[in-house]
C-alpha positions in Angstrom: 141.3 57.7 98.6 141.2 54.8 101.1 141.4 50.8 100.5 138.2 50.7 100.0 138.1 52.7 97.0 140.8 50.7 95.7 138.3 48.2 96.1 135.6 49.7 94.6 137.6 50.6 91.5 138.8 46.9 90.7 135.4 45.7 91.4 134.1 48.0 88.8 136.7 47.3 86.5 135.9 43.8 86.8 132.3 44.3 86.2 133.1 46.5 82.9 135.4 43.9 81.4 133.3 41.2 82.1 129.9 43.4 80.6 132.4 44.3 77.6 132.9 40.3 77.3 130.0 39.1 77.2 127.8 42.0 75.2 130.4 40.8 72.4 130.0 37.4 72.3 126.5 37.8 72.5 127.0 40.5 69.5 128.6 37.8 67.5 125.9 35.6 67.8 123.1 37.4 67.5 124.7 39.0 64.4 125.0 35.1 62.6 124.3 35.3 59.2 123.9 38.9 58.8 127.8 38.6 59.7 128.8 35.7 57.5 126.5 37.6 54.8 128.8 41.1 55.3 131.9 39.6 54.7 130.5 37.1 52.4 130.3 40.4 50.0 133.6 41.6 50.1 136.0 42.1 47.0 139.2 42.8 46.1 138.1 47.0 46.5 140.1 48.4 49.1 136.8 50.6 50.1 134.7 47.7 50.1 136.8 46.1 52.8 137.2 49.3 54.9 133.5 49.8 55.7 133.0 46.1 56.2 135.2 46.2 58.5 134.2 49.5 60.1 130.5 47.4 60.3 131.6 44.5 62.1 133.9 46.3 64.0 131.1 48.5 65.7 128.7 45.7 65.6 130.9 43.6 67.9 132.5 46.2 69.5 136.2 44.9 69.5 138.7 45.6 66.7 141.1 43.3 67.8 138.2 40.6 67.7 137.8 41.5 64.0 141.3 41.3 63.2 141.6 37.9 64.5 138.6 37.1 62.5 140.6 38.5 59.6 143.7 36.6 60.2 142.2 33.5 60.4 140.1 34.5 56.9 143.6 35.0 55.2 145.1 31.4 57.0 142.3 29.9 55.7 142.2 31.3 51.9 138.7 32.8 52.5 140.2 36.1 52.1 143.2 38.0 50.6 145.4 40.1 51.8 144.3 42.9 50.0 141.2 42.7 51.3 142.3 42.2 55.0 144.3 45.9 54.8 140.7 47.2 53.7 138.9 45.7 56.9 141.5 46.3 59.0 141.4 50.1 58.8 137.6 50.1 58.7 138.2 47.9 62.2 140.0 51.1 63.6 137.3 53.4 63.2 134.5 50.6 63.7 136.1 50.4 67.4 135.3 54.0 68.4 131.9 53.3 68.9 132.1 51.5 72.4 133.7 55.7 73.5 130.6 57.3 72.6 128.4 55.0 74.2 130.9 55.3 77.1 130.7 58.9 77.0 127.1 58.7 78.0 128.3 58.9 81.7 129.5 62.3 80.9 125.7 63.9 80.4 124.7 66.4 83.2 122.2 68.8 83.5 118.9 68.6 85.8 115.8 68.7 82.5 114.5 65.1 82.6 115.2 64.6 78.9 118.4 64.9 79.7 118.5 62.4 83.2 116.8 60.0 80.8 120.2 60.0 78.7 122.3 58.8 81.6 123.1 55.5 82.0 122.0 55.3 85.5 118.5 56.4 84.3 118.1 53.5 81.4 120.6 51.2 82.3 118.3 48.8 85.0 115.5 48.9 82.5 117.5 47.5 80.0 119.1 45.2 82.9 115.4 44.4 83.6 114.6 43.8 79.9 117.7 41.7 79.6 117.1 38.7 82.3 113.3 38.7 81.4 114.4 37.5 77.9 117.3 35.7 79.3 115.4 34.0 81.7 112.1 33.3 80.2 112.6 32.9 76.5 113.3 29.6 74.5 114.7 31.3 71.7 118.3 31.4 71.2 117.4 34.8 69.5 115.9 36.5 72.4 118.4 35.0 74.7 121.4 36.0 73.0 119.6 40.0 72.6 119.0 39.4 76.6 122.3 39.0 77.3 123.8 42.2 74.7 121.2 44.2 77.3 122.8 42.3 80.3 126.5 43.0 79.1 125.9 46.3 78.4 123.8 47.2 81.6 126.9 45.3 83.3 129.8 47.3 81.7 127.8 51.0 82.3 127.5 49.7 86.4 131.0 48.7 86.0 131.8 51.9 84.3 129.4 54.1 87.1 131.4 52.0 90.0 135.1 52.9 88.9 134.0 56.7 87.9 132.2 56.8 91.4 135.9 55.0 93.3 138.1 57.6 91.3 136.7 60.8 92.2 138.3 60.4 95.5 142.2 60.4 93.5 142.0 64.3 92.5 142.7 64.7 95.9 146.1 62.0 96.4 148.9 64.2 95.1 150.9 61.0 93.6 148.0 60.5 90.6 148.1 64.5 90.0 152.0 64.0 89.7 151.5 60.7 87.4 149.2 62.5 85.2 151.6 65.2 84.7 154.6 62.9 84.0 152.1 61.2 81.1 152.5 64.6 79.5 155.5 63.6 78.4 154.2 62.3 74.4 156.5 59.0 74.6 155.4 58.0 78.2 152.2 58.7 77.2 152.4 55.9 74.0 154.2 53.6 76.4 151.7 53.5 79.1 148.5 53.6 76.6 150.2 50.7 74.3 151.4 48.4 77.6 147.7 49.0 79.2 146.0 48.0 75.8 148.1 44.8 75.2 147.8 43.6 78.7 144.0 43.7 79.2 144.0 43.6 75.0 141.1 45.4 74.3 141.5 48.8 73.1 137.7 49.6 73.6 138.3 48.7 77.3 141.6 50.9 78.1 139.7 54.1 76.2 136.7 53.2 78.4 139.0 53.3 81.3 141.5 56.5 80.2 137.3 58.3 80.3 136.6 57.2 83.8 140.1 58.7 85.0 139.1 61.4 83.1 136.3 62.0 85.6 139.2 63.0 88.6 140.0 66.0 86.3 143.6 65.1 86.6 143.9 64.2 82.9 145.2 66.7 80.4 144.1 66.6 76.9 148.2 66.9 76.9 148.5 63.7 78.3 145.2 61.6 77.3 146.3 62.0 73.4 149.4 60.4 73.5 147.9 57.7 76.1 145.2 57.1 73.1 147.7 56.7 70.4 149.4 54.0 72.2 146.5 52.4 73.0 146.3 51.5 69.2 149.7 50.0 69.1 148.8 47.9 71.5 145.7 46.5 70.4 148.1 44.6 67.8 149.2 42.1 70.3 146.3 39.9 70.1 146.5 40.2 66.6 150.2 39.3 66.2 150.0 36.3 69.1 147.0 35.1 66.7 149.2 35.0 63.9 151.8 32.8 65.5 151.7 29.2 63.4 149.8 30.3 60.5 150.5 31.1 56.4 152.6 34.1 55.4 149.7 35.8 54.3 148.3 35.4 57.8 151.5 36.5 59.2 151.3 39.5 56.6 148.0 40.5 58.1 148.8 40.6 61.3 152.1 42.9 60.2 149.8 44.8 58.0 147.9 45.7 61.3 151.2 46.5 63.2 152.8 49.0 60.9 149.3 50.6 60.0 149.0 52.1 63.6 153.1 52.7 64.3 153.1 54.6 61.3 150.1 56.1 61.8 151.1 57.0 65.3 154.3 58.1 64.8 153.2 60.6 62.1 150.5 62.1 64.4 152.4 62.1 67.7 154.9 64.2 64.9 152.3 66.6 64.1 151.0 66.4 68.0 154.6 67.7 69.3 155.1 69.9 66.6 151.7 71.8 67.2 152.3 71.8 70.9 155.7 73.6 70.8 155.4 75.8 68.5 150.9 76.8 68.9 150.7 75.7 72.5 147.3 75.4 72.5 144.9 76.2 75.7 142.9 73.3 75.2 145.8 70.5 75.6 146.6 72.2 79.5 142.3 71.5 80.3 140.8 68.8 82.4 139.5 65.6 79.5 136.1 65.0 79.7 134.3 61.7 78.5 133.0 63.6 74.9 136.7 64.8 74.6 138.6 61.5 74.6 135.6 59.9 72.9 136.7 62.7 70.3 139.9 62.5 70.4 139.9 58.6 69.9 137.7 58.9 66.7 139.8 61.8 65.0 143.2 59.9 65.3 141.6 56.8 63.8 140.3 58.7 61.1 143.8 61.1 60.9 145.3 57.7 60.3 143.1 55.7 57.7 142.7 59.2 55.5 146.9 59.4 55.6 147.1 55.5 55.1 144.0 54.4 52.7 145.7 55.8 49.6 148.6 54.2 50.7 147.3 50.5 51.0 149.6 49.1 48.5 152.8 50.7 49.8 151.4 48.9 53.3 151.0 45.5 51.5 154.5 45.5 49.7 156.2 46.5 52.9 153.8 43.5 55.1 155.6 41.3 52.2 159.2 42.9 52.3 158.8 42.0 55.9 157.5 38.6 55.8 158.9 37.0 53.0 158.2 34.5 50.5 160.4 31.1 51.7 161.7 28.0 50.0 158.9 25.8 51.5 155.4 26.4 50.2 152.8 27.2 52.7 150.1 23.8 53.5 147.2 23.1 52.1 144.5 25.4 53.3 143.5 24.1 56.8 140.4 25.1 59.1 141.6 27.6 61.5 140.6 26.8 65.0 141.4 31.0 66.1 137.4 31.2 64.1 135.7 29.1 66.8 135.4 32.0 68.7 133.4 33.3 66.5 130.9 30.6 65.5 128.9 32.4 62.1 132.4 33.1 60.4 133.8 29.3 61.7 130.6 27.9 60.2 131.3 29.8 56.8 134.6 28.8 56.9 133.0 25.0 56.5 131.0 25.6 54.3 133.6 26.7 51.8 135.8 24.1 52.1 132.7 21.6 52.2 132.2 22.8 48.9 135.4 22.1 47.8 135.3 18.5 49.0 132.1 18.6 47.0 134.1 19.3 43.6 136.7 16.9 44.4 133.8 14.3 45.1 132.2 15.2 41.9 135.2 15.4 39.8 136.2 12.2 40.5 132.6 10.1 40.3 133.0 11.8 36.5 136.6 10.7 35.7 135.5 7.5 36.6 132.4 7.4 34.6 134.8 8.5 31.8 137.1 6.0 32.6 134.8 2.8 32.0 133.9 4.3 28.9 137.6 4.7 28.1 140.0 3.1 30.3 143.3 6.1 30.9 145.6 5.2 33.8 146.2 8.6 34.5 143.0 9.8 34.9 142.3 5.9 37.4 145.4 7.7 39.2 143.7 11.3 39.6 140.4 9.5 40.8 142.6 7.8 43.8 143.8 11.2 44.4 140.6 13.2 44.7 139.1 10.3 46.9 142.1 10.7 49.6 141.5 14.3 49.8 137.8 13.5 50.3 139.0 11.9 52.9 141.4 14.4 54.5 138.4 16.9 54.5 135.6 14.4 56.1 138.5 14.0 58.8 139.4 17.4 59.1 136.1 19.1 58.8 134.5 16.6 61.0 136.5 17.4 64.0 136.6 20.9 63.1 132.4 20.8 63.1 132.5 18.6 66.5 134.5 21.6 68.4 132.3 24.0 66.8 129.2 22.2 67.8 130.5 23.0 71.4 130.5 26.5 70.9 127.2 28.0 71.9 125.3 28.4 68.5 121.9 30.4 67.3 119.6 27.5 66.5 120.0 28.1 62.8 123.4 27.3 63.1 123.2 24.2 65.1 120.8 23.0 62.7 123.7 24.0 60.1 126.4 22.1 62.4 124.2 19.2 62.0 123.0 19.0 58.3 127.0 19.7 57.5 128.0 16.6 59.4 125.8 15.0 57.4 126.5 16.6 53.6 130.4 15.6 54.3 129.6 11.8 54.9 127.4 11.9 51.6 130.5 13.6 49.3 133.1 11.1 51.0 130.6 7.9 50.1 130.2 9.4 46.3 134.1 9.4 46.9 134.1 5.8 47.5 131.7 5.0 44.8 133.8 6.6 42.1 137.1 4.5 43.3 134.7 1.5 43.2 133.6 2.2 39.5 137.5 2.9 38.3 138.4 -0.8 40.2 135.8 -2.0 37.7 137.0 0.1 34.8 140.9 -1.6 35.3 139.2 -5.0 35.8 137.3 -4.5 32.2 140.6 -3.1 30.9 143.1 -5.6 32.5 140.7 -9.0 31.5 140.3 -7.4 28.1 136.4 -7.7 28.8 133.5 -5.8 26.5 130.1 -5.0 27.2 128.1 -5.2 24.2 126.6 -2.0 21.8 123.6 -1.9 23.6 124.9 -2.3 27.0 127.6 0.3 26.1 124.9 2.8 25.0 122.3 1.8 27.7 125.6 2.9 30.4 126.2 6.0 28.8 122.2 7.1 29.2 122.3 5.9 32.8 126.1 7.6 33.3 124.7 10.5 32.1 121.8 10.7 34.6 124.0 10.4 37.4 126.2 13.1 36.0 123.6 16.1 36.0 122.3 14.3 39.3 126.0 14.9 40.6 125.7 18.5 39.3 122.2 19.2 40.5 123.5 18.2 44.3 126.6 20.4 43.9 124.7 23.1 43.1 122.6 23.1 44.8 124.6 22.7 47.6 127.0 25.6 47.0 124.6 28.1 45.7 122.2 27.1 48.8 119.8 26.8 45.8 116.3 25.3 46.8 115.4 25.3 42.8 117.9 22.6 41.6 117.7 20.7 44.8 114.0 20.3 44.3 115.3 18.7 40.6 117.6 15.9 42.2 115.0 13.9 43.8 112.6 13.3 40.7 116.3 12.8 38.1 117.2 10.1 41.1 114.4 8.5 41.2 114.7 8.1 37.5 118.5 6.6 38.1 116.5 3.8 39.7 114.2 3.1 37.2 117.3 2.6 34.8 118.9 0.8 37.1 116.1 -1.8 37.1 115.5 -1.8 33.9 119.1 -1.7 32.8 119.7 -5.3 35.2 116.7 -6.8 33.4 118.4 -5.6 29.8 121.3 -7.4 30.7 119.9 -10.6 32.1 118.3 -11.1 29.0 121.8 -10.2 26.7 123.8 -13.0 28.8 120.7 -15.5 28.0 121.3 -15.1 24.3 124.9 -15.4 24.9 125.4 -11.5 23.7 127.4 -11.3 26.9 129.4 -13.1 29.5 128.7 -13.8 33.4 132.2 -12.4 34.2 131.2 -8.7 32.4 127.8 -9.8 34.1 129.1 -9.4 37.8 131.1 -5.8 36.4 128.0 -4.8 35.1 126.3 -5.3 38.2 129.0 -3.8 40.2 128.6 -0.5 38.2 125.0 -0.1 38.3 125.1 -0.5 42.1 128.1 2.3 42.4 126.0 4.6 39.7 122.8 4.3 41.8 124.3 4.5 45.2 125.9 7.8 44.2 122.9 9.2 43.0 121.3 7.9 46.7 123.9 10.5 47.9 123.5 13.1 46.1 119.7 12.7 46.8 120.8 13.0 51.0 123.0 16.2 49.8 119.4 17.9 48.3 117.1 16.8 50.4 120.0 18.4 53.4 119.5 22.1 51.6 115.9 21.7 51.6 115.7 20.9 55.6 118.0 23.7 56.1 115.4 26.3 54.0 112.3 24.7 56.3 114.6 24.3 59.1 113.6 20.9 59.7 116.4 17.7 60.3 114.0 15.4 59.1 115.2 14.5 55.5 112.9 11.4 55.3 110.0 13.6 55.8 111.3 16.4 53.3 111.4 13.4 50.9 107.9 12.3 51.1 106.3 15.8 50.8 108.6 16.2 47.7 106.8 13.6 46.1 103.4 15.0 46.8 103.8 18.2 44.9 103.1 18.3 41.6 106.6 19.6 40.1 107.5 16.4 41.3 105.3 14.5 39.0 106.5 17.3 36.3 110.2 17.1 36.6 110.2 13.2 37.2 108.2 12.9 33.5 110.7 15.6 31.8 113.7 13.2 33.0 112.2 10.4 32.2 111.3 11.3 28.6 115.4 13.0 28.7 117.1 9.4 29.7 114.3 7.1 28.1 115.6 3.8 26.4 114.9 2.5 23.0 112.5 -0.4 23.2 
């Protein structure tokens, strides 16, 4: 072996990281919903969590990609850690795939059938395949599948290259002499657990432990240990993820470690047991692709059958090992480690959009309550819920800004969008419901009263606006079209009172029946009432463009009032919330 295979071998190892790289980006998001939907459907079941993990896993091709994913789930409080130990051992298995497909490489024999199976046969059609829809297609869709076909054509020439540069190292007697040192089990784990945390993919160091297979210098002896390190150090980029977040976080992240030293250390056990005492034929032979490829899904599997059962025991250690402390962990926070995946970052908005979305509701109906009858307290917990409305238009707003940067499916851009949008409405209902509380305390602290009629006419009108408020909210956190369609017909209604209800009231303060100075309060609160329902209107009419994937909520509005269910649902409210004459 000269320089120039040297050469050769780092310029394929190049191209196979970089085609490793990019087919899982392109993985992620091409996988968008389906992914957010997967994990979307996990539970508290231990089994539920292993093979959606063991999904993701092989649809991304990167178990340390997936436990990142899940560590930033746990930071955020999207998932528990019971759930992450479930997905984490499903990732281990999940992460096998990318072997097999490697192992391709391996096939030999001269019957076409089987020259069709190498990669060198199929690879430059699906290269060829790849930059046509790359190239030539305006949907995000194809282009994201164009470039899987790209990155993978990319990492099997990559992979081709270095198996083609190391065929020359049988002959160097210093890489027979390595090889044989690696026999030694502990070597072995060092060198596969330092070669896995530097170029942290284990996918990649297995894919590149199969093309030094190809010298026929590896021992099963040796390539064993070398793949049982190689899942220790796939934790790094777990544990380095974990650095600033919640216990829990930090919990997963151990959860991950001591899964696959325990795991390891038991089978390396059981490894050097065998090998003394059975020496078996097969651990002195040359590896082949298939064999490691074997070998790398038994020990994943030899682990998660010896661990599974044992899930609990790894959870109470995780917390023996990171404690509970003094100072309470912050509020749940958007964690940035998600942007690299955009589908589960977008879900990860969305549930804490709907949380702003219950604070903004919760406190338009405290304050309703409260002009009804004034209660400091409650004034105090409006104020409250209104500053974290505020926190979360901040926070999610310059969360959604860096994510809109990311390169997104058009589904999810239009997503990124109508989101931006929905948190402006729940902070403005927000504002409305302080607004109606600083009219409540100027009621309660002038000692002014609204009449019986006025008092009943607000509580019809208060009333709309209240199943308007939880029309929007459901509609918005059930992504249901059904009670969206409802708000625009019950809002339009909230206007018609609103009208009505000024004209009332111009009329009372005529006979006298009421003063100018409740007049202007009066006023005040039939503005805040119908502005809020405005909002929750926006918030609707948002869901609906997102089902016709249209950002046009003006035009969304209009056609709603040209269907007849409009005409239905606006008479059924207004015969629900109708005055007495």
């Amino acid at each position: 072996m000269d320089i120039f295979d040297a050469l050769e071998m780092i310029g394929g190892l190049c191209l196979f990281l970089f085609g490793m790289n990019i087919m899982g980006q392109a993985l992620e998001r091409r996988a968008g919903s389906r992914l957010r939907t997967t994990l979307g459907k996990m539970t508290g079941k231990t089994m539920t969590g292993f093979l959606t993990g063991l999904v993701v896993t092989a649809v991304i091709q990167s178990s340390s990609a997936t436990t990142v994913m899940v560590v930033g789930f746990v930071n955020s409080g999207l998932m528990t850690l019971k759930q992450a130990i479930g997905v984490i051992m499903g990732a281990n298995i999940g992460t096998t795939v990318t072997a097999w497909l490697l192992s391709l490489g391996g096939i030999s024999g001269d019957a076409v059938w089987v020259q069709l199976l190498k990669p060198t046969s199929f690879t430059p059609v699906l290269a060829l395949i790849g930059i046509i829809m790359y190239m030539f297609s305006k949907d995000s869709r194809k282009n994201d599948t164009g470039m899987i076909l790209l990155g993978f054509a990319t990492l099997m020439f990559g992979m081709d290259t270095m198996s083609g540069a190391v065929s020359g190292l049988r002959e160097v007697p210093a890489f027979r002499q390595l090889f044989v040192a690696f026999t030694n089990p502990l070597l072995g784990v060092l060198v596969g657990a330092a070669l896995t945390a530097i170029i942290q993919s284990s996918s990649a160091s297995v894919g590149i432990l199969q093309a030094l297979a190809l010298s026929g210098q590896v021992s099963y002896a040796a390539a064993i240990p070398i793949i049982m390190g190689q899942n220790i150090g796939t934790c790094v980029t777990a544990l380095i993820s974990s650095v600033g977040t919640s216990r829990n976080a930090k919990r997963a992240a151990i959860v991950h470690l001591s899964f696959n030293v325990i795991g390891t250390v038991v089978w390396l056990a059981v490894f050097c047991i065998v090998r003394a005492v059975a020496a078996p034929a097969i651990l002195g032979e040359s590896a082949t692709m298939y064999g490691i490829a074997i070998a790398h899904t038994a020990f994943n599997v030899a682990c998660t059958a010896l661990l599974l059962p044992a899930s609990g025991l790894l959870e109470k250690l995780a917390i023996r090992l990171v404690p509970d402390g003094k100072k309470k962990d912050a509020d749940v926070t958007l964690d940035e480690r998600l942007l690299a995946t955009p589908p589960l970052a977008l879900e990860q908005c969305s549930v804490v959009a709907e949380d702003m979305a219950y604070y903004a509701s919760g406190a338009l109906k405290k304050a309703i309550d409260c002009v009804m009858e004034f209660d400091p307290k409650a004034a105090q917990e409006v104020r409250e819920s209104e500053d974290k409305t505020d926190t979360y238009e901040d926070m999610l707003g310059t969360y959604l800004l860096k994510l809109g940067a990311e390169p997104l499916s058009d589904a999810a851009s239009e997503e990124v969008t109508e989101l931006l949008k929905l948190i402006g409405d729940f902070e403005r209902i927000g504002d409305h419901a302080v607004n109606i509380i600083e009219s409540a305390e100027e009621m309660h602290d002038k000692q002014l009263e609204f009449s019986r009629s006025a008092k009943y006419e607000l509580s019809v009108m208060s009333a709309a606006v209240g199943e308007v408020m939880d029309l929007a909210v459901k509609a918005f956190a059930e992504n249901d079209a059904q009670a969206a369609s409802c708000v625009e017909p019950l809002e339009q209604v909230v206007d018609d009172l609103k009208d009505e209800l000024r004209t009332r009231h111009i009329l009372r303060m005529k006979k006298g029946e009421c003063s100018i100075e409740a007049g202007f309060v009066w006023s005040d609160l039939l503005t805040n009432l119908e502005r809020a329902s405005d909002h929750c209107s926006n918030v609707a009419l948002c869901v609906l463009d997102l089902k016709k994937h249209t950002l046009s909520a003006h035009e969304t509005q209009h056609e709603r009032k040209d269907v007849p269910e409009f005409a239905e649902h606006y008479r059924r409210y207004s015969e629900k919330y109708a005055l007495p004459l």
